[in-house]
LOLUM-24879 format. One line per 2 residues: number of its first residue (from 1); for each residue x negated, y, z negated of C-alpha. Coordinates in Angstrom, 3 decimals, padded with zeros to 6 digits, always signed. Layout:
NUM> X Y Z | ...
//
This chain:
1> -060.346 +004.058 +103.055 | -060.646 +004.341 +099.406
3> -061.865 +001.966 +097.020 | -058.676 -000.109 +094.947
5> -059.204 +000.562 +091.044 | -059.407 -003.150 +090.998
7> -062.275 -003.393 +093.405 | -065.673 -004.220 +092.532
9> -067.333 -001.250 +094.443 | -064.546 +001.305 +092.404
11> -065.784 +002.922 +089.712 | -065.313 +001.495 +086.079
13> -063.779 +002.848 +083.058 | -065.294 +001.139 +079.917
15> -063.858 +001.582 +076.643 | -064.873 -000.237 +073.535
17> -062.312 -001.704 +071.134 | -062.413 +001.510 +068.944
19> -062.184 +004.065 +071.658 | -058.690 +001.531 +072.914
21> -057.501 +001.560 +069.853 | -058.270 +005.123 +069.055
23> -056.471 +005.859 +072.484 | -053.292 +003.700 +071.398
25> -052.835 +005.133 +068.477 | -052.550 +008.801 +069.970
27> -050.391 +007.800 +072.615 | -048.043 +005.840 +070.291
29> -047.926 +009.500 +067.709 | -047.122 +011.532 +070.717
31> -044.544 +009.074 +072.044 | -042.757 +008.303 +068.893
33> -043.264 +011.311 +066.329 | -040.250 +010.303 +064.105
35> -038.176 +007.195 +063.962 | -035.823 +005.748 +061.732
37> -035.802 +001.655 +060.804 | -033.493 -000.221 +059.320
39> -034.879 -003.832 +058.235 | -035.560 -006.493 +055.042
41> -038.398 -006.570 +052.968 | -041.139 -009.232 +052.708
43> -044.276 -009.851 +051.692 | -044.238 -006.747 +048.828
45> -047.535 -006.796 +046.603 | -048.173 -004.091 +044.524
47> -051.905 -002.818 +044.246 | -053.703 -000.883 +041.535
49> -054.079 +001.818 +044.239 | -049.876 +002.527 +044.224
51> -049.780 +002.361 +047.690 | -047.539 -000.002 +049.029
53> -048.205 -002.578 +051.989 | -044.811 -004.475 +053.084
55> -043.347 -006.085 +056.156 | -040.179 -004.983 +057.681
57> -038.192 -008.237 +059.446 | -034.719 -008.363 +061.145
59> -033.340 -011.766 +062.453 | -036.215 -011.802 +065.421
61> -039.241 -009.894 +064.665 | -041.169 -008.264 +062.166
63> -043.114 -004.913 +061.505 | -046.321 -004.184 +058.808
65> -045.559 -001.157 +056.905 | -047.725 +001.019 +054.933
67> -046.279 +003.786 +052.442 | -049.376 +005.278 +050.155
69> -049.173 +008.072 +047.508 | -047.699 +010.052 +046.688
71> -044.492 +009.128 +048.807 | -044.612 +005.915 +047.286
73> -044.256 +006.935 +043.864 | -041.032 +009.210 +045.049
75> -038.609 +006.573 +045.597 | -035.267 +006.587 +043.369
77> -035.367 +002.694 +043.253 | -037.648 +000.124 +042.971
79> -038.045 -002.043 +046.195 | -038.195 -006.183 +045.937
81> -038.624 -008.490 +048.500 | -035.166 -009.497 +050.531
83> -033.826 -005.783 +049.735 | -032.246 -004.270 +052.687
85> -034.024 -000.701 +053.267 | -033.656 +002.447 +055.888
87> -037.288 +003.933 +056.606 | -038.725 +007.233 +058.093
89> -042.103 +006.611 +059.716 | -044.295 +007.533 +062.203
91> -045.977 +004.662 +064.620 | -049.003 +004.364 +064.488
93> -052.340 +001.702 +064.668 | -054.694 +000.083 +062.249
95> -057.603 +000.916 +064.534 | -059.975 -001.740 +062.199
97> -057.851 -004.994 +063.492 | -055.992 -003.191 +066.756
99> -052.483 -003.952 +064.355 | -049.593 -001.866 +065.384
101> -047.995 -000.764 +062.104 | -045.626 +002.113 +060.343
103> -046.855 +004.697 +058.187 | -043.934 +005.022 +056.176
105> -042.732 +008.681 +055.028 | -039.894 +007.816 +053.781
107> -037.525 +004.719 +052.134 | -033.773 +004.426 +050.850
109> -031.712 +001.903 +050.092 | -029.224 +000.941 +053.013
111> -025.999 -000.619 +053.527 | -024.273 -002.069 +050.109
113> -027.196 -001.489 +048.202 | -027.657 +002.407 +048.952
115> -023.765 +003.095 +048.290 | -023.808 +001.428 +044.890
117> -026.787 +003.755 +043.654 | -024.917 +007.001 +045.451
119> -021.886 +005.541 +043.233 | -024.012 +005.016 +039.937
121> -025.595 +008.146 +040.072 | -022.545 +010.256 +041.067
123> -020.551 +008.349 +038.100 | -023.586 +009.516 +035.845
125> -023.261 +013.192 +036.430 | -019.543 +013.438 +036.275
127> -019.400 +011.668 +033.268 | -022.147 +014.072 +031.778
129> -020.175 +017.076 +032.611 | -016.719 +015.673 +030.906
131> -014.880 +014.932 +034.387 | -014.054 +011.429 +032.495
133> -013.691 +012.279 +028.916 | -010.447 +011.176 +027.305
135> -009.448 +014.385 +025.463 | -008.382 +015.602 +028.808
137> -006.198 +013.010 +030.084 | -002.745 +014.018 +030.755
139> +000.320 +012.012 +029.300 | +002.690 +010.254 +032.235
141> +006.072 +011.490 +032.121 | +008.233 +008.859 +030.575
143> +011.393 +009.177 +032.926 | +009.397 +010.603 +036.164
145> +012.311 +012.344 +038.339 | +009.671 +012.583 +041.743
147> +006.797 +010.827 +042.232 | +004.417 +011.907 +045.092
149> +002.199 +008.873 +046.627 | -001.393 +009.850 +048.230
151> -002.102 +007.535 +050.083 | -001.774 +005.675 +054.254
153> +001.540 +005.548 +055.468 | +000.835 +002.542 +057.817
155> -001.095 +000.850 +054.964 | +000.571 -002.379 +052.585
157> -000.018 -000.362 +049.400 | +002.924 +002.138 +050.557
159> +005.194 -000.940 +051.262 | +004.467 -002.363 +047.890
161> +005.133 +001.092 +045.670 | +008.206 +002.167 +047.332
163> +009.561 -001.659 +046.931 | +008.545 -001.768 +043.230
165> +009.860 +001.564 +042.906 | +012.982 +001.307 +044.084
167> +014.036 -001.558 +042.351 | +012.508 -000.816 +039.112
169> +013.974 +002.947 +039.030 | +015.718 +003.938 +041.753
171> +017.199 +007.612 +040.290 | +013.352 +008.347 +040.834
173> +012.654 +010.370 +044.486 | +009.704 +009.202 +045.948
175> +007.656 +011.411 +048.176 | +004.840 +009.919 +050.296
177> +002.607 +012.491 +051.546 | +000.441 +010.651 +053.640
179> -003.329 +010.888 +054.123 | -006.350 +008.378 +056.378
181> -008.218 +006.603 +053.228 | -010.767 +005.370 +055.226
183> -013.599 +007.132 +057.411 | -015.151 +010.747 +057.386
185> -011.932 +012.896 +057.439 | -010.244 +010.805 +054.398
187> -012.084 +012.787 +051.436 | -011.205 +016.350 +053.303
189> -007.896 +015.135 +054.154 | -007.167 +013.731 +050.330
191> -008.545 +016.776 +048.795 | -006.249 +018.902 +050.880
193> -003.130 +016.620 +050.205 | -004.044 +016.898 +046.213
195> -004.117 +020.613 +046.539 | -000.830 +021.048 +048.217
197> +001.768 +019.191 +045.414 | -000.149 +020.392 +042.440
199> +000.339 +024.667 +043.901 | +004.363 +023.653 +044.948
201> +004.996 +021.992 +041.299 | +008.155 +019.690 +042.741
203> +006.445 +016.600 +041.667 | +006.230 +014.948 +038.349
205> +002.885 +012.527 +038.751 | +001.158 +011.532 +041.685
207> -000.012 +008.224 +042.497 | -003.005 +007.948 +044.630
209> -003.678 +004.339 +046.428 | -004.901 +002.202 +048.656
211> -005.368 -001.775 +049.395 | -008.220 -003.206 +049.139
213> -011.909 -003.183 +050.727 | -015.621 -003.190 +050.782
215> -017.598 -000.688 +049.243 | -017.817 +001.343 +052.197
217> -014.079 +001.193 +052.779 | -013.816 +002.438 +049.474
219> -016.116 +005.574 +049.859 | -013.294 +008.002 +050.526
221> -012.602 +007.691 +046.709 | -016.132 +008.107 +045.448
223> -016.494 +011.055 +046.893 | -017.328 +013.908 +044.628
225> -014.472 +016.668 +046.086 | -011.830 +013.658 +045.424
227> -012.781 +013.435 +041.387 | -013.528 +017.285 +041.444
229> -009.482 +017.630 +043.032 | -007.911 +014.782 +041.046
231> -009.523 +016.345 +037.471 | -008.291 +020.308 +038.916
233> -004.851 +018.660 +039.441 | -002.369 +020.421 +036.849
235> -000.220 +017.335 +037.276 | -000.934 +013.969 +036.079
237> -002.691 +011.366 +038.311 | -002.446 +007.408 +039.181
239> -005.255 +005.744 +040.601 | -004.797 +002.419 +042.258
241> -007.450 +001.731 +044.638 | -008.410 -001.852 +045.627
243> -007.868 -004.570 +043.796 | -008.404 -005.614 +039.978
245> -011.680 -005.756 +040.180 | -012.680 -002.785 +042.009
247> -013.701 +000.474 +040.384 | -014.153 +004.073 +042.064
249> -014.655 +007.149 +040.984 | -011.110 +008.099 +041.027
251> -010.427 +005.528 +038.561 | -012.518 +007.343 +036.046
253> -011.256 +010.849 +036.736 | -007.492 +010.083 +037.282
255> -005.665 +010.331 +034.130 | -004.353 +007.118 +034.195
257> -005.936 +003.738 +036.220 | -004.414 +000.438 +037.899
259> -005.825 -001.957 +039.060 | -003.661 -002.623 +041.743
261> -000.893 -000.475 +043.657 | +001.868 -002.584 +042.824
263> +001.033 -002.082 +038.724 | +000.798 +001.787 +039.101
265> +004.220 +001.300 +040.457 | +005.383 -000.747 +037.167
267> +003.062 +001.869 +035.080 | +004.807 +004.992 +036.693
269> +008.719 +004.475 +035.619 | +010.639 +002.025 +033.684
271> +012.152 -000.739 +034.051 | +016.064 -000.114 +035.314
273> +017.496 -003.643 +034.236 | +015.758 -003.173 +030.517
275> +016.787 +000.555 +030.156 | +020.327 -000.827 +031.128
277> +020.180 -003.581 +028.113 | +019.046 -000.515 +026.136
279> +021.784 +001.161 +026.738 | +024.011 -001.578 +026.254
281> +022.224 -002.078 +022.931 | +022.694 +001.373 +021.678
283> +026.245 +001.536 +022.853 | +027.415 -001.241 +020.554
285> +024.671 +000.146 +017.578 | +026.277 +003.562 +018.057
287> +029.777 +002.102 +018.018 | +029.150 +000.169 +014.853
289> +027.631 +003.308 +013.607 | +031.094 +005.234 +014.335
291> +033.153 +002.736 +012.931 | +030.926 +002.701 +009.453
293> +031.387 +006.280 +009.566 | +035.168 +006.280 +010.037
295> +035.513 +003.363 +007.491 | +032.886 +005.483 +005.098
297> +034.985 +008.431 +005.638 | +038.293 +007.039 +004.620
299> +036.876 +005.659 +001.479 | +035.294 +009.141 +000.742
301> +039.042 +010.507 +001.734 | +040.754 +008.187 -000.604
303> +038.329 +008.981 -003.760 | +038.812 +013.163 -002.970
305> +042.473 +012.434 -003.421 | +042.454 +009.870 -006.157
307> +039.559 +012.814 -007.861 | +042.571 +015.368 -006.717
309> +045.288 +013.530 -008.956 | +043.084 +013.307 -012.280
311> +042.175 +016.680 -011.776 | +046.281 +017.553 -012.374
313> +047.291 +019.297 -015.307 | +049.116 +016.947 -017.154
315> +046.176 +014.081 -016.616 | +044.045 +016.694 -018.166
317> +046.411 +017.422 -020.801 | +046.217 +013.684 -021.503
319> +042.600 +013.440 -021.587 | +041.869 +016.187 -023.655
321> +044.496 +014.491 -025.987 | +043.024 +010.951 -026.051
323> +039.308 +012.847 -026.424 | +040.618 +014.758 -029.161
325> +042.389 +011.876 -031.240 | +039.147 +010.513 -030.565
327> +037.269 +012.677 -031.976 | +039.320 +013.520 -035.069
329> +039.022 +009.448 -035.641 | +035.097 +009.586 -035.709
331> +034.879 +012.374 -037.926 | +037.115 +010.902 -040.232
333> +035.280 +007.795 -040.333 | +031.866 +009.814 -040.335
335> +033.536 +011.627 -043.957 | +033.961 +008.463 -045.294
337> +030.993 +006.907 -044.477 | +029.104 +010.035 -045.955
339> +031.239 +009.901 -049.562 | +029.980 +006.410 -049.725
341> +026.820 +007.180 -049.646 | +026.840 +010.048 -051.680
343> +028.703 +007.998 -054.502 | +025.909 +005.252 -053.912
345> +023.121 +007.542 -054.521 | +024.768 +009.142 -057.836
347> +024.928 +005.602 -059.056 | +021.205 +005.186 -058.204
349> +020.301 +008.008 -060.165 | +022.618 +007.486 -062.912
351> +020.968 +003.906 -063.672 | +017.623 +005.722 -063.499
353> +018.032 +008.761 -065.545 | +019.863 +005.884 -068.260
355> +016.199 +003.737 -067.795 | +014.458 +006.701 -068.619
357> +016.748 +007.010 -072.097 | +013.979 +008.193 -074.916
359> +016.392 +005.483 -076.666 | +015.437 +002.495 -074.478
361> +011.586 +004.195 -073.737 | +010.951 +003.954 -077.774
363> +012.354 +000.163 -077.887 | +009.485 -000.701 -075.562
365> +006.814 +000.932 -076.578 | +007.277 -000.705 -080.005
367> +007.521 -004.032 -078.663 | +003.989 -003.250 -076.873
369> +003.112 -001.876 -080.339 | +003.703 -005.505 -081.842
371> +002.165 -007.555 -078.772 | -001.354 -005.407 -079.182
373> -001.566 -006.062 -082.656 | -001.181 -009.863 -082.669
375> -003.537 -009.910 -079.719 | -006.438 -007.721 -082.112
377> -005.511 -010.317 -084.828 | -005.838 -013.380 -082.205
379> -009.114 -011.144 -081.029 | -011.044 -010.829 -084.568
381> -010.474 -014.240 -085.211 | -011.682 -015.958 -082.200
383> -015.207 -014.890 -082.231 | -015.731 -016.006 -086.003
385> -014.604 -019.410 -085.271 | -016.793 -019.134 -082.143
387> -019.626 -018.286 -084.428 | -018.708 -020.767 -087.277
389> -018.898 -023.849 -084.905 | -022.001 -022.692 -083.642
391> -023.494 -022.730 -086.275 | -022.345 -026.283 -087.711
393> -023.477 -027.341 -084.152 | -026.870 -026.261 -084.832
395> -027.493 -027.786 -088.103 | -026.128 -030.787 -087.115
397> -028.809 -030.431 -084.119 | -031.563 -029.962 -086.652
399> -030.801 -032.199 -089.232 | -030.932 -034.268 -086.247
401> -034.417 -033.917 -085.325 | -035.981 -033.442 -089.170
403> -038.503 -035.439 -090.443 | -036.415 -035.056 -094.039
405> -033.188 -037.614 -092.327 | -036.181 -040.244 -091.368
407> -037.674 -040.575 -094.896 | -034.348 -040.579 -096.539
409> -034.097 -043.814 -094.441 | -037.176 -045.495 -096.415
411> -039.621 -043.853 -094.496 | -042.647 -041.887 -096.026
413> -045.592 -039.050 -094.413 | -049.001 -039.545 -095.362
415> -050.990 -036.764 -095.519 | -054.843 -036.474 -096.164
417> -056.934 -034.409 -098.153 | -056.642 -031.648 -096.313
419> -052.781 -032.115 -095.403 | -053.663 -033.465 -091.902
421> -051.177 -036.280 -091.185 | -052.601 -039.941 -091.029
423> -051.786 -041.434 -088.026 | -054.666 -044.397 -087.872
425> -055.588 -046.450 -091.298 | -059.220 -046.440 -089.888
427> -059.518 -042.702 -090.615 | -058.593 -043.026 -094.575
429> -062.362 -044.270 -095.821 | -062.637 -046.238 -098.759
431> -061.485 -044.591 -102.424 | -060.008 -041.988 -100.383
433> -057.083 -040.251 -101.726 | -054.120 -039.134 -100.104
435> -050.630 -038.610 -100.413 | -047.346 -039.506 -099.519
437> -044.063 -037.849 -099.080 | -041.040 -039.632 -099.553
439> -037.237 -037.883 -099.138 | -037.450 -036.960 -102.789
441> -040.753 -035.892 -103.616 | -044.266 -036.989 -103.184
443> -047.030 -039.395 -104.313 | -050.540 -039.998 -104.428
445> -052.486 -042.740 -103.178 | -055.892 -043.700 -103.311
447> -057.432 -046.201 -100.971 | -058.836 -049.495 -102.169
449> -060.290 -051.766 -099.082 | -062.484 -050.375 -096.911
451> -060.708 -049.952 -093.589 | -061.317 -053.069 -090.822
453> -064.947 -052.229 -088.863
//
């Protein structure tokens, strides 16, 4: 009877924590190479080292990730906690703490998150290589005689063109060449459906739509053979996919976008009731134009034959006559008027050449003769009157001032020995003589009294 495994007389097995976990971790590699995880972020620090440590949650459990260099400096985004990845990793085992854990090879972006950046980076490149530049955007046919829509024939979009269609313009035939926009065979499909109208040339513009959707029910129109088709069309395009507020691809490349299906309709043809008021407009502005024109062309016919009777010989006659009498009456006055002038001028010059008589030329210059001699008379005499009261002036001045007027008043100079004149009595001593001049003559004095000490 053998021994159970469980027995205490079987033989034991002991491993120690390392050699389980070592033992764990190879059976875990060689059951589960490869796997792919889809899960949330959490718990995201970001060492010195680069690597990256991370936990990977769903709704009832969670995983601990590791993703070191240099795969961790490879990724096209930048991961944050809550962010909604898809991983490639191999399971393995911290053998240090016995933690099962993933050793992450690989990360994207998954769901919404990972369609946006395939849609931002695909937008980038077309744009770089012109696929959206204005200069080649074709110009919608104004009056659009067949219009070919791309698009579901089950879907509401359909129902909404054709309605707006047809009442807007119904001379307009509408084909709908009908195509899945939705799933993996909608961007083969579409690209095929593009190809066909734009190599049979019986359509005008096509319109290329769908209702609305998420991001991922949109994908059929970011796809890069859609834009590459739409932008190789040799037709113009319409793109009205989603609502307002969506934006694909198509939108960019088309030559022309809506934002809804039901607008691209309106945008497409024109508007039957207004081209009908047009119409009616331009009929009455064309029949006012016609009757102007007859009215203008009567007028114009009654002047030709009103020009056609003056231009008859006897009017002419008459005119030259009546230009002629005319002129034969301005040229008589124009004689006239000359002679009178002439005769006016000869009377001018006859008073002048009589002015200039030697006669009357010799009266005048003798009357000068006689007015410059009385002014040299009047001349000679004026200065020696100047001169004569002057000079009677002057003496009166001097007399005036001479010492002769004040001794003919009673007055007398006294003069000393020497002729000094005395001005003080204390400068004449005693038995001094002097003398002293009167207005007639002079006499001599001699002093008697000594002069007061």
């Amino acid at each position: 009877m053998t021994d159970s495994p469980l027995s205490p007389d079987a033989p034991r097995h002991v491993l120690t924590p390392s050699a389980l976990n070592r033992l764990v971790r190879d059976l875990l590699a060689d059951a589960l190479p490869r796997v792919w995880v889809e899960g949330e972020l959490s718990n995201l620090p970001r060492p010195a080292s680069g690597h990256l440590y991370f936990t990977l949650n769903d709704a009832r459990a969670q995983i601990r990730c590791a993703m070191v260099k240099p795969q961790s400096t490879w990724l096209k985004f930048r991961p944050g906690a809550g962010d909604k990845v898809l991983l490639r990793a191999r399971v393995g085992l911290y053998e240090a703490r016995g933690d099962y854990q993933l050793i992450v090879e690989h990360m994207e972006e998954a769901g919404q998150g990972a369609l946006q950046r395939r849609f931002e980076e695909l937008k980038a490149r077309l744009d770089a290589e012109g696929l959206f530049d204005p200069a080649s955007k074709k110009d919608l046919p104004r009056f659009p005689r067949r219009i070919g829509v791309v698009t579901s024939a089950s879907g509401a979009a359909v129902r909404d063109v054709l309605h707006v269609l047809g009442r807007r313009f119904p001379l307009a035939e509408v084909d709908v060449l009908p195509v899945p926009v939705q799933g993996s065979e909608a961007p083969p499909a579409i690209v095929a459906m593009l190809r066909k109208p734009a190599t049979a040339r019986i359509h005008d513009v096509l319109l290329l739509t769908r209702g609305g959707g998420s991001l991922e029910d949109l994908a059929a129109f970011n796809d890069e053979g859609v834009a590459r088709a739409i932008h190789a069309c040799g037709m113009p395009v319409v793109s009205a996919v989603g609502h307002e507020i969506d934006f694909t691809i198509s939108d960019f490349v088309a030559d022309l976008r809506a934002p809804t299906p039901s607008a691209a309709a309106e945008l497409l043809v024109p508007d039957a009731a207004e081209m009908r008021q047009h119409l009616v407009h331009h009929h009455h502005r064309v029949a006012d134009v016609m009757r102007r024109h007859v009215q203008e062309s009567g007028q114009r016919l009654d002047h030709l034959l009103a020009r056609l009777q003056m231009q008859s010989p006897r009017h002419r006659l008459a005119r030259q006559s009546e230009r002629m009498g005319t002129a034969h009456a301005r040229l008589c006055h124009w004689i006239g008027h000359d002679l009178q002038r002439r005769h006016a001028a000869l009377g001018a010059l006859q008073t002048r050449l009589g002015v200039q008589h030697p006669r009357h030329r010799l009266a005048r210059q003798s009357l000068a003769l006689v007015e410059l001699r009385r002014r040299l008379a009047a001349a000679m005499r004026y200065p020696s009157e100047q001169r004569r009261q002057r000079l009677a002036q002057a003496v009166r001045a001097l007399r005036a001032v001479s010492p002769l007027a004040t001794l003919e008043r009673g007055y007398a100079i006294v003069l000393d020995a020497s002729g000094e004149v005395v001005r003080s009595a204390a400068s004449v001593p005693a038995g001094a003589e002097v003398t002293a001049r009167l207005a007639d003559g002079e006499m001599r004095l001699k002093r008697l009294d000594p002069p007061p000490s």
